[in-house]
C-alpha positions as semicolon CSV with decimal commas, in nm:
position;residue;x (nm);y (nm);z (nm)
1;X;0,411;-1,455;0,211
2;X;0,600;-1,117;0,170
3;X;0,433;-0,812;0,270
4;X;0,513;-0,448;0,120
5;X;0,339;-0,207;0,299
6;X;0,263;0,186;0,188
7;X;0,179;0,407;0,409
8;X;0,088;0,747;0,342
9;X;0,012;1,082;0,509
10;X;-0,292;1,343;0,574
11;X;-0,329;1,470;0,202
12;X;-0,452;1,823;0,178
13;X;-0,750;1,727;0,024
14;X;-0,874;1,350;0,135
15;X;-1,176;1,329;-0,063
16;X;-0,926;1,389;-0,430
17;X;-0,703;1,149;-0,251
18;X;-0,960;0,871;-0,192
19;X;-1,047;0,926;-0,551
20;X;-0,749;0,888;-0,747
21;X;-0,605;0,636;-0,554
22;X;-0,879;0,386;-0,587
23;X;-1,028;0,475;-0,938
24;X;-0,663;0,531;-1,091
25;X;-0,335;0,425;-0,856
26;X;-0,504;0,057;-0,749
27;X;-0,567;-0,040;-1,094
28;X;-0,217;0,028;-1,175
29;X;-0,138;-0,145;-0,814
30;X;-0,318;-0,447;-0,947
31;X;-0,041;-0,496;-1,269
32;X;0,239;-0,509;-1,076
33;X;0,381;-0,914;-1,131
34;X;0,351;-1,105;-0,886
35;X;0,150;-0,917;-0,683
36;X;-0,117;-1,213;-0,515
37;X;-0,338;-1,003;-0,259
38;X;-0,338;-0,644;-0,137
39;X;-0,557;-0,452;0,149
40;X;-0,627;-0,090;0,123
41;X;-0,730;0,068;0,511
42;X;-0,809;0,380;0,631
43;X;-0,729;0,429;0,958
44;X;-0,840;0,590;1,288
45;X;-0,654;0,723;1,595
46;X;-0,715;0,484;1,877
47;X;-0,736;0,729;2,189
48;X;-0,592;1,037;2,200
49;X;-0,269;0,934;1,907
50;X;-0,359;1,124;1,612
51;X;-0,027;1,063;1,455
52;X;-0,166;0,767;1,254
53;X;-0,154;0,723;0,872
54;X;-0,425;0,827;0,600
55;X;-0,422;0,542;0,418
56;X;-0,199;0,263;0,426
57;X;-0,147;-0,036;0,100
58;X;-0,042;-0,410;0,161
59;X;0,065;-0,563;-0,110
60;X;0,161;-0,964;-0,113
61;X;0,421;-1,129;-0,262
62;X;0,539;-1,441;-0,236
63;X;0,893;-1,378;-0,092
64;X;1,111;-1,087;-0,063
65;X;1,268;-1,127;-0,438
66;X;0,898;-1,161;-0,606
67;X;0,846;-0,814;-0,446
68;X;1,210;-0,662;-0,530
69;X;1,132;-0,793;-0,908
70;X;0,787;-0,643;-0,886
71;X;0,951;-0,319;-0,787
72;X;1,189;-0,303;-1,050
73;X;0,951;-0,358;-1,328
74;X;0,816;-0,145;-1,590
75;X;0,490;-0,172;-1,405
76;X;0,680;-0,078;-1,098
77;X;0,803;0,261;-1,261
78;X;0,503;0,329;-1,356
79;X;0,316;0,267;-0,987
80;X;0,589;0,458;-0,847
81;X;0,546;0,774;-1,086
82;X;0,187;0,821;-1,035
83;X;0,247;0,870;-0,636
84;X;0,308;1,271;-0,662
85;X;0,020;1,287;-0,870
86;X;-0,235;1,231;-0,555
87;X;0,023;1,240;-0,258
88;X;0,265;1,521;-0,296
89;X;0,352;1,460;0,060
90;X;0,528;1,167;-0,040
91;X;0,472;0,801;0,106
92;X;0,692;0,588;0,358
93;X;0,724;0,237;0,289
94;X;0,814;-0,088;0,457
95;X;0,840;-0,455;0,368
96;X;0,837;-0,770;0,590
97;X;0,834;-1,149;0,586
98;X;0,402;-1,258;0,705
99;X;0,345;-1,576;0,926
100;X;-0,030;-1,607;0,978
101;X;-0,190;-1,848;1,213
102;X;-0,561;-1,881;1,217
103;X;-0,717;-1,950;1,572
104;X;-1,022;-2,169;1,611
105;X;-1,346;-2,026;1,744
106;X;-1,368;-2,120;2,097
């Protein structure tokens, strides 16, 4: 799997945030081809770090090219367009092969 991840800042207002981007920016999320699984977190400082993202987006792909495609899609425009209209602050992104290995329960 390929992994594009979207991370985002403190907004001004977190509780419009939270609301746009899951009533209005997922659903567009969710038409992007190709696209097989996402997670949507909200983080929390672990000790005293509270330089740690609002909300951060993984979106899977099945290899780097399925995401670059998925990016440069009409759907992709259109994801990326609606960002300033609930983060003004912008978003920093990332993308990255994902090996997984499951453990047993001991």
């Amino acid at each position: 799997m390929y992994c594009l991840s979207v991370q985002y800042p403190m907004p001004d207002d977190p509780d419009q945030f939270r609301d746009y981007y899951l009533n209005r920016h997922i659903p567009l999320a969710e038409t992007l081809p190709g696209l097989r699984a996402y997670e949507v977190a909200w983080p929390k400082a672990l000790g005293a770090d509270t330089d740690v993202p609002f909300c951060i987006f993984r979106g899977y792909f099945d290899s780097a090219d399925a995401m670059k495609k998925a990016l440069m899609s009409e759907e992709g425009s259109e994801v990326a367009a609606d960002v300033p209209a609930y983060s003004p602050k912008g978003a920093t992104m990332c993308h990255f092969p994902v090996e997984t290995k499951e453990l047993a329960l001991a």
